[in-house]
C-alpha positions as CSV (number, residue, x, y, z in Angstrom):
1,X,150.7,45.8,39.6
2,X,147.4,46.5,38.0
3,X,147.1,45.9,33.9
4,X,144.0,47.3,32.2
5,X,142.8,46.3,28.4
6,X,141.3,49.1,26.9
7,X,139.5,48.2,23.6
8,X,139.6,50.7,20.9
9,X,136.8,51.2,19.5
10,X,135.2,52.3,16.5
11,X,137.4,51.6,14.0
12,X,136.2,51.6,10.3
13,X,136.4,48.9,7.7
14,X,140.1,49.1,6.7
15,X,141.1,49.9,3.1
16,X,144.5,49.6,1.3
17,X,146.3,52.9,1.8
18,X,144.5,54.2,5.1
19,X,146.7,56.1,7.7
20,X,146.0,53.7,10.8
21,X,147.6,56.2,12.9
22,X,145.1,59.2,11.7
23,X,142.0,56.3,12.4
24,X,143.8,55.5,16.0
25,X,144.5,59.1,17.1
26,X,140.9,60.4,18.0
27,X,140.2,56.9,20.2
28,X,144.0,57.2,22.0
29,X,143.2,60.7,22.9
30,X,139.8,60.2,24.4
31,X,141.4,56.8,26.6
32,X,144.0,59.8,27.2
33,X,146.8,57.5,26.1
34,X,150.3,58.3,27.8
35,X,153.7,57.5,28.1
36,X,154.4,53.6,28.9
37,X,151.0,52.7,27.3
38,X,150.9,50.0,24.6
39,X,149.1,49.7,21.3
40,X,148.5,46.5,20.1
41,X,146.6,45.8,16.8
42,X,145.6,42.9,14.6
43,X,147.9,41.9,11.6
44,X,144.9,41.7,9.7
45,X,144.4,45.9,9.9
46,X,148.0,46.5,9.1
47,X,148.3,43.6,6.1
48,X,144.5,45.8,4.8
49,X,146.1,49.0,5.0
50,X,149.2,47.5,3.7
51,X,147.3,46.5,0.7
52,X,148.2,42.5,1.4
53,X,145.1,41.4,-0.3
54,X,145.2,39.2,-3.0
55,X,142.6,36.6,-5.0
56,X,141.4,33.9,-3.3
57,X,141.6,31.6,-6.2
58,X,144.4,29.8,-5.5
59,X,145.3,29.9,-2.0
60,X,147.7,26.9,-2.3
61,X,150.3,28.9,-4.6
62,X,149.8,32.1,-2.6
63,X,150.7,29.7,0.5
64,X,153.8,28.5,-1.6
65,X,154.9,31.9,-2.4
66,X,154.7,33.0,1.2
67,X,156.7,30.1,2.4
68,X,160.2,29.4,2.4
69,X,159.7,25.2,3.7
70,X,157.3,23.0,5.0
71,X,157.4,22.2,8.6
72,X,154.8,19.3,9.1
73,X,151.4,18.0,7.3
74,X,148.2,16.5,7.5
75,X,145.8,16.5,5.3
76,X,144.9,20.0,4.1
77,X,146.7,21.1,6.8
78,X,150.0,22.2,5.9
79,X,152.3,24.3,8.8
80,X,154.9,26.5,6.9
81,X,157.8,28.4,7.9
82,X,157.3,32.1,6.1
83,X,160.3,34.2,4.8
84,X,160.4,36.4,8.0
85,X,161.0,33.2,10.3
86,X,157.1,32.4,11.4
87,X,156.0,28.5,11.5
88,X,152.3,29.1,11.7
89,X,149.6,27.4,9.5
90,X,149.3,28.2,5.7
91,X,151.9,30.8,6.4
92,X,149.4,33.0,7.4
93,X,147.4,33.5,4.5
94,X,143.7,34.1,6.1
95,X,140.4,34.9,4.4
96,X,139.1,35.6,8.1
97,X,137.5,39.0,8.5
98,X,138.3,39.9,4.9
99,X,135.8,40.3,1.6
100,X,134.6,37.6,0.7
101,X,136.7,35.8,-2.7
102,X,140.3,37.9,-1.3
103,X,142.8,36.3,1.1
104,X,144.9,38.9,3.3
105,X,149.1,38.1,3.8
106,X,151.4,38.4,6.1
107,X,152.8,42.3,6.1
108,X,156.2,42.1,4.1
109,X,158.0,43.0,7.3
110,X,156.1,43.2,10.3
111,X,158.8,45.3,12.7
112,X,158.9,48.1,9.9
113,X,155.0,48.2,9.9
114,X,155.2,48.5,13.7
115,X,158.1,51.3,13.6
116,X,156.3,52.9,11.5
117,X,153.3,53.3,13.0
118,X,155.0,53.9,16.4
119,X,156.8,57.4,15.4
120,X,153.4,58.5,14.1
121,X,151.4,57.7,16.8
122,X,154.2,59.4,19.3
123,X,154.4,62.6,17.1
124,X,150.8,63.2,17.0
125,X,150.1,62.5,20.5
126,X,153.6,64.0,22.0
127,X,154.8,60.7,23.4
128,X,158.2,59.8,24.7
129,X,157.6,55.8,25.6
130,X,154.8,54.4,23.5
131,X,155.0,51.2,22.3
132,X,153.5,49.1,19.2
133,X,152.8,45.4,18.9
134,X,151.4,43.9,15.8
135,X,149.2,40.8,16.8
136,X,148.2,37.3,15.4
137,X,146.4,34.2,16.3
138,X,148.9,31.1,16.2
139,X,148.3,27.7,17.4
140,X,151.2,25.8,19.3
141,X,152.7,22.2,19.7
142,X,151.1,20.2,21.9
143,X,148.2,22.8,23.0
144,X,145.0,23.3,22.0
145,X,143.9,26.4,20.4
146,X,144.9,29.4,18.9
147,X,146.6,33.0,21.4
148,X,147.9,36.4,19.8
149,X,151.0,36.1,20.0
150,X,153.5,39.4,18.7
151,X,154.6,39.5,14.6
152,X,156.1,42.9,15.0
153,X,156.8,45.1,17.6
154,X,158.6,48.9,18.2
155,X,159.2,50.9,21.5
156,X,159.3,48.1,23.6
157,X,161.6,45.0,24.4
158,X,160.3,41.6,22.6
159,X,162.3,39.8,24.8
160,X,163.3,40.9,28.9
161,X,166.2,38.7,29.6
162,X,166.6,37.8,33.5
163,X,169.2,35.6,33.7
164,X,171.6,37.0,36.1
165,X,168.6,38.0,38.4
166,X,167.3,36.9,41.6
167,X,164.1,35.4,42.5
168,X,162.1,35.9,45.4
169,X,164.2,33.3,47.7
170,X,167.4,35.0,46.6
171,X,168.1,32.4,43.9
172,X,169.8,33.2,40.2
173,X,167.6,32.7,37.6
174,X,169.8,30.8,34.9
175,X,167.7,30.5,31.8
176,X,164.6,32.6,32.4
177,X,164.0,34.8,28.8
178,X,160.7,36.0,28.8
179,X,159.0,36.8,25.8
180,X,157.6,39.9,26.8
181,X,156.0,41.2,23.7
182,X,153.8,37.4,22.9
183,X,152.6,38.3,26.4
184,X,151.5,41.6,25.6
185,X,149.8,40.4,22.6
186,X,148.2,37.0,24.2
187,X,146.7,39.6,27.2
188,X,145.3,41.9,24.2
189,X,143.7,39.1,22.3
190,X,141.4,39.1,25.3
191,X,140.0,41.8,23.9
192,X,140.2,41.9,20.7
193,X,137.9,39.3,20.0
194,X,137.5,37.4,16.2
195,X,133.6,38.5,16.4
196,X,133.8,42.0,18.8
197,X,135.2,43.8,15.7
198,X,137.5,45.4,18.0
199,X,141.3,45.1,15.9
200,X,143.2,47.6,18.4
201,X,143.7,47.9,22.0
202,X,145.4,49.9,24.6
203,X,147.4,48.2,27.4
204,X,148.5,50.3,30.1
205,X,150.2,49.2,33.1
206,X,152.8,47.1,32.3
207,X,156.6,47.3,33.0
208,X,158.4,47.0,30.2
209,X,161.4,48.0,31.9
210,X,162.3,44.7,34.1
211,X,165.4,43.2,33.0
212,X,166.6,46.7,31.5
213,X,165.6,45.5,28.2
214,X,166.1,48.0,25.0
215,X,163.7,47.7,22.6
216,X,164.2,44.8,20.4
217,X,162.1,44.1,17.5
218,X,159.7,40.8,17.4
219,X,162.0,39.2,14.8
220,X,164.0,38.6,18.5
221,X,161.2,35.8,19.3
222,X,162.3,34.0,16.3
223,X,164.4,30.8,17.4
224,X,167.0,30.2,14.8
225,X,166.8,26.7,12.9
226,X,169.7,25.5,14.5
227,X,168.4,26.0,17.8
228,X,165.0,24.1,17.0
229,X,164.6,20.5,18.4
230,X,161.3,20.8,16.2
231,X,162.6,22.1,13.0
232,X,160.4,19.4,10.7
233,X,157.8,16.6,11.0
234,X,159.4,13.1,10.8
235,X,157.7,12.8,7.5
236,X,158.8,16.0,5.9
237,X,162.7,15.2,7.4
238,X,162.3,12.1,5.1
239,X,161.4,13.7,1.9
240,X,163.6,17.0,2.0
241,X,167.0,15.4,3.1
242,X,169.4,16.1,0.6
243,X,173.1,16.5,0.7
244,X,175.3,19.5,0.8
245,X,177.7,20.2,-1.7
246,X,179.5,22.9,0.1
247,X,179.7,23.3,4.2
248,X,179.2,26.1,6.6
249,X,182.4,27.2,8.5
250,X,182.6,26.2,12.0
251,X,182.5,22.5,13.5
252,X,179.7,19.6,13.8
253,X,179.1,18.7,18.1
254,X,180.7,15.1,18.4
255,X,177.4,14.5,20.3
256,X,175.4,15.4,17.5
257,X,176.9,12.5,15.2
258,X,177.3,9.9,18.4
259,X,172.8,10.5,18.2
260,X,173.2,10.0,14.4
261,X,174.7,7.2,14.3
262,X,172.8,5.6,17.3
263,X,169.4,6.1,15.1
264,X,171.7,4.6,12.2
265,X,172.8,1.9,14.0
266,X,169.2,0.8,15.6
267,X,167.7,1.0,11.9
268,X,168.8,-2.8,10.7
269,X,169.5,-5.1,13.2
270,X,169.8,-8.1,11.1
271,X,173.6,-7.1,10.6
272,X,176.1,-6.0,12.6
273,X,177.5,-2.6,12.2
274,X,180.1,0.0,12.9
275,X,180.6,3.3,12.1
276,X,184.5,5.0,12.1
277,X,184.1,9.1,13.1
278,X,187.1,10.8,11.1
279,X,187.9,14.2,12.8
280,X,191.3,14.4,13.1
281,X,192.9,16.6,9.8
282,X,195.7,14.2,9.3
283,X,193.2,10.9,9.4
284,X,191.2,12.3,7.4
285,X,193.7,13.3,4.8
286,X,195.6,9.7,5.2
287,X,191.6,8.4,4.4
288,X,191.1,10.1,1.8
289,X,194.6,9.3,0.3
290,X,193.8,5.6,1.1
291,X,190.9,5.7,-1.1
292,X,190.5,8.3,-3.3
293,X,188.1,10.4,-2.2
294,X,189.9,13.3,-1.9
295,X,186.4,15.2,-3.6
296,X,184.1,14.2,-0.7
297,X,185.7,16.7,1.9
298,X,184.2,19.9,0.7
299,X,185.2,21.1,4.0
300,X,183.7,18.5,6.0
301,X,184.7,19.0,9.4
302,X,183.9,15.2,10.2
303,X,184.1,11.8,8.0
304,X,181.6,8.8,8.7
305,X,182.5,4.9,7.3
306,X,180.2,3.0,7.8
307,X,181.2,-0.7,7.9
308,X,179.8,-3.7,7.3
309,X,180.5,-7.2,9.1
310,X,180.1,-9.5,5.8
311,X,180.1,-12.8,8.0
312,X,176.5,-13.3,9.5
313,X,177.4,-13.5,13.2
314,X,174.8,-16.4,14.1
315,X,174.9,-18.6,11.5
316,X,178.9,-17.5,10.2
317,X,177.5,-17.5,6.8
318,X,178.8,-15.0,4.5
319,X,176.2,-12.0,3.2
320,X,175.0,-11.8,-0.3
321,X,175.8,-8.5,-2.1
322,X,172.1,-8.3,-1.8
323,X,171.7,-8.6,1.6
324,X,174.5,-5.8,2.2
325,X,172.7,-3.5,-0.2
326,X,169.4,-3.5,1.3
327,X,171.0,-3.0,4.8
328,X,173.3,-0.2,3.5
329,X,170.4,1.6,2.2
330,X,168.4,1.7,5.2
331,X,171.0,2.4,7.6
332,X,172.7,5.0,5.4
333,X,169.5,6.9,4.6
334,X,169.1,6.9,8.4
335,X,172.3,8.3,9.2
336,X,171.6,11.5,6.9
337,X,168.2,11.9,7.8
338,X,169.5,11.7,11.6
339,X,172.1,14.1,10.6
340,X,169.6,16.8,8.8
341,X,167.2,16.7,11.7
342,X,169.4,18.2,13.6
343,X,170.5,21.1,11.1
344,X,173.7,19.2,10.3
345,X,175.0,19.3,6.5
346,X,176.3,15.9,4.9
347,X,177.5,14.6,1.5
348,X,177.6,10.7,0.0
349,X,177.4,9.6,-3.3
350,X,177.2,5.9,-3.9
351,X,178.2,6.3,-7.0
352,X,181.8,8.0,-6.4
353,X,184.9,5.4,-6.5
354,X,185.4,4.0,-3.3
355,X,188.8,1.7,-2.5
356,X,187.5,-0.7,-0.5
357,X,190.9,-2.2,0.7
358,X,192.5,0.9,1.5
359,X,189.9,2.3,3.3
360,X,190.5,-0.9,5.7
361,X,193.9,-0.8,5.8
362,X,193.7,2.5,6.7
363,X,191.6,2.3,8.9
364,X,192.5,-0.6,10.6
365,X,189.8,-2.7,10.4
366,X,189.3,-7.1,10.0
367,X,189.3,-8.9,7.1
368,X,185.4,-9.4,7.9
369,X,184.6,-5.7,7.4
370,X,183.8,-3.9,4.5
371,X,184.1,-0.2,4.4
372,X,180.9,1.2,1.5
373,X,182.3,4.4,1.3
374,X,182.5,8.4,3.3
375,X,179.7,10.1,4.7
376,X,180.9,14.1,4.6
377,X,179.4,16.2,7.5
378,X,180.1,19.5,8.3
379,X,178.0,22.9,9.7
380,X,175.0,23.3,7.3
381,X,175.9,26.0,4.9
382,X,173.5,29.0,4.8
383,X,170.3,29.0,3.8
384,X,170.3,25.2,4.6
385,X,170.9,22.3,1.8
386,X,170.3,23.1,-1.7
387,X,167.1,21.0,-1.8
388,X,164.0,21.0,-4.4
389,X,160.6,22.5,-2.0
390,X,157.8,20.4,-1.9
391,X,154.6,21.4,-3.4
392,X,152.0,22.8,-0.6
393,X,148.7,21.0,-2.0
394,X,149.7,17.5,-1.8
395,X,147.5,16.8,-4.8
396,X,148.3,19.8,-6.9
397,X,151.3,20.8,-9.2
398,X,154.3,18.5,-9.1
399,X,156.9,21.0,-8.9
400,X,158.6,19.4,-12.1
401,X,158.8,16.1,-10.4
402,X,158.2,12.6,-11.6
403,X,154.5,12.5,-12.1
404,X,154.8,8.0,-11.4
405,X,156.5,8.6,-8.4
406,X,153.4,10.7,-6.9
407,X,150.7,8.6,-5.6
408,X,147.3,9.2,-7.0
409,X,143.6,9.1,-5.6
410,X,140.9,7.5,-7.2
C-alpha cells in the first residue's frame, strides 16, 4: 500500500460565511481528486467559515460556556469535556492562527460541518466515494505533545472494527477497533503544519474499506463516561461528588462496590470496619422496615451499612462519639467518591433518622457494632448527578459559592 499527502495549497484567509467547498474545488481538480480520496481540513477553517469567532476578552467564560465539566487541572491549565463529548484543553477555544484580540470555537457540531461539506465537494467534482475529516491538534495522557486527531468526519468509517478477523498467523483478533478516521487525521497533520499555512490536504491511497465499515460519523470515537477508567482527576472527583436523588435503570457490577468499599475500608485504619452489601429486594425492604428508611431507596439497586466496631480492638476501650465521627466521615466520603469515580450514582444523608437497633437486629450484627446509617447506589441517572459546575479560572467568579470557603492569594 502506498499513501500520499497532498497539501492543498493556496487557500485564502478564511472569513465567516465563505463556501469552503467553492475555495477547495479549483485545488482538488488540479491534484485530479478521485473516488476513495480523502479531504481533511483544520477545525480552525471550518469554525472561521462557521463564523465561531468570538472576543478574546474573557476566554475563561467562553471556556465555561463551551464545557459541560472539568476533567483535571493545574494551574492555568484546565482540561474540559465540551458538549459534543471532546476532553481536550480549554475545550478548544484557540486564539492560534486567528486575528489578533478574537478566539475561534469548536464548530457547533463537527459531523454536520463535515456532511455538509462532503455532498458539496462530491456534487461539484462528480464523486461517488469521497470522504471528509475535520482535524485538530489534541494532546494525550501520558504522551508528550500534541497529533490531529478527527472532530468530524463523513463518507468514511471513524471506526473499522476487526474483531472477528484474522491476523497474519491465522489468529482471531478479539478486541482490535481501530480508529480509522484519528489516523487519517494524525497522517494529515504531517502536512498541514501550524506555520506552513497549509489547513487542507488530500490523502489518497488508503483503504477505507477493511473491516467492511459503513461510514460512521467521528462522534463514534467518543468513549462513553461509563466506559472511561479516566473520567476525572483525583482532585476534581473530590470536589464534584454529589449524590443522586433519583437512579438510572439498570443494575450497579457487584465488583464495582467490592473496589468501593476496599478504597473505603483502607481510608481509616485506626478502627475496624465492615460494610453490609444489601441487594436482595426482600433484604432490602425488611432493612428499610427495620429502620425507617424507606425514602433512601430511590430505586437504588444496592444498599451499603457501614458499621462501626465501638470497642477499640487493642486496647478494648470503648470509642468516643468523637472518635466514631471523624472515622465515619473519612471513610464515608471515601466510599462515595470511590463510588462516583467509577460513574456509579449514590445517596446518604446524615441527617435522615436512622434506627440504629433495628438496623442490627436486622441485620444481624454484635452488640459491639453500630450501624450510621444507608448508603443508596444504583446506575447513575442521565446526564450524571445533579451537581453545581466548578468555575474554570480557579481565581475568578465563584459560581454563587461561599466566598470564605475559597482560598485566596496574597
Amino acid at each position: 500500500m502506498t499513501i500520499e499527502l497532498i497539501p492543498l495549497e493556496g487557500l485564502p484567509e478564511i472569513e465567516p460565511g465563505d463556501d469552503l467547498a467553492a475555495l477547495l474545488e479549483p485545488s482538488l481538480a488540479e491534484k485530479a481528486a478521485r473516488d476513495g480520496d480523502i479531504v481533511a481540513i483544520t477545525q480552525k477553517v471550518v469554525s472561521k467559515a462557521e463564523g465561531r469567532i468570538v472576543p478574546a476578552e474573557d476566554r475563561a467564560a467562553w471556556i465555561e460556556r463551551e464545557s459541560v465539566g472539568v476533567v483535571a487541572r493545574r494551574g492555568d491549565l484546565v482540561i474540559t469535556r465540551t458538549r459534543h463529548g471532546f476532553v481536550c484543553a480549554n475545550a478548544g477555544v484557540d486564539a492560534s492562527n486567528v486575528r489578533k484580540g478574537f478566539l475561534t470555537l469548536l464548530p457547533e457540531d463537527p459531523d454536520a460541518s463535515a456532511e455538509r461539506l462532503q455532498k458539496e465537494l462530491s456534487a461539484r467534482l462528480g464523486l461517488a466515494r469521497f470522504g471528509i475529516v475535520i482535524t485538530d491538534t489534541f494532546g494525550r495522557p501520558w504522551r508528550e505533545g500534541v497529533v490531529d486527531v478527527a472532530i468530524g468526519c463523513a463518507g468514511l468509517p471513524a471506526l473499522q472494527d476487526l474483531r472477528g478477523t484474522v491476523d497474519d498467523h491465522g489468529q482471531a483478533l478479539e478486541t482490535t477497533v481501530v480508529a480509522f478516521a484519528d489516523a487519517v487525521a494524525a497522517a494529515s497533520g504531517l502536512v498541514m503544519t501550524k506555520t506552513a499555512r497549509v489547513p487542507a490536504a488530500l490523502v489518497r491511497g488508503v483503504d477505507a474499506s477493511a473491516g467492511d465499515a459503513p461510514p460512521r460519523p467521528a462522534r463514534a470515537l467518543v468513549r462513553r463516561p461509563e466506559d472511561d477508567l479516566f473520567r476525572e482527576s483525583a482532585l476534581v472527583a473530590i470536589s464534584v461528588a454529589q449524590p443522586s436523588h433519583v437512579f438510572g435503570p439498570g443494575e450497579v457490577s457487584p465488583d464495582i462496590v467490592e473496589e468501593a468499599v476496599r478504597a473505603a475500608a483502607a481510608a481509616h485504619t485506626s478502627a475496624e470496619w465492615s460494610f453490609v452489601v444489601v441487594s436482595s429486594p426482600v433484604a432490602r425492604q425488611r432493612l428499610a422496615a427495620a429502620t425507617g428508611t424507606d425514602g433512601v431507596l430511590h430505586g437504588a439497586s444496592i444498599l451499603i451499612v457501614p458499621c462501626i466496631r465501638m470497642t477499640d480492638g487493642e486496647t478494648s476501650r470503648p470509642r468516643t462519639e468523637g472518635a466514631v465521627l471523624l472515622s465515619a466521615g473519612a471513610v464515608i466520603r471515601t466510599l462515595v467518591v470511590a463510588l462516583h469515580t467509577q460513574h456509579v450514582g449514590w445517596s446518604w444523608d446524615p441527617g435522615l433518622p436512622f434506627d440504629t437497633d433495628g438496623a442490627r437486629t436486622s441485620l444481624a450484627l454484635g452488640e459491639d457494632w453500630r450501624p450510621l446509617g444507608v448508603v443508596a447506589v444504583g446506575p447513575m441517572p442521565e446526564g450524571g448527578a445533579s451537581r453545581p459546575r466548578p468555575p474554570i479560572d480557579p481565581m475568578g467568579a465563584l459560581d454563587g459559592r461561599d466566598q470564605a470557603s475559597t482560598p485566596r492569594r496574597k
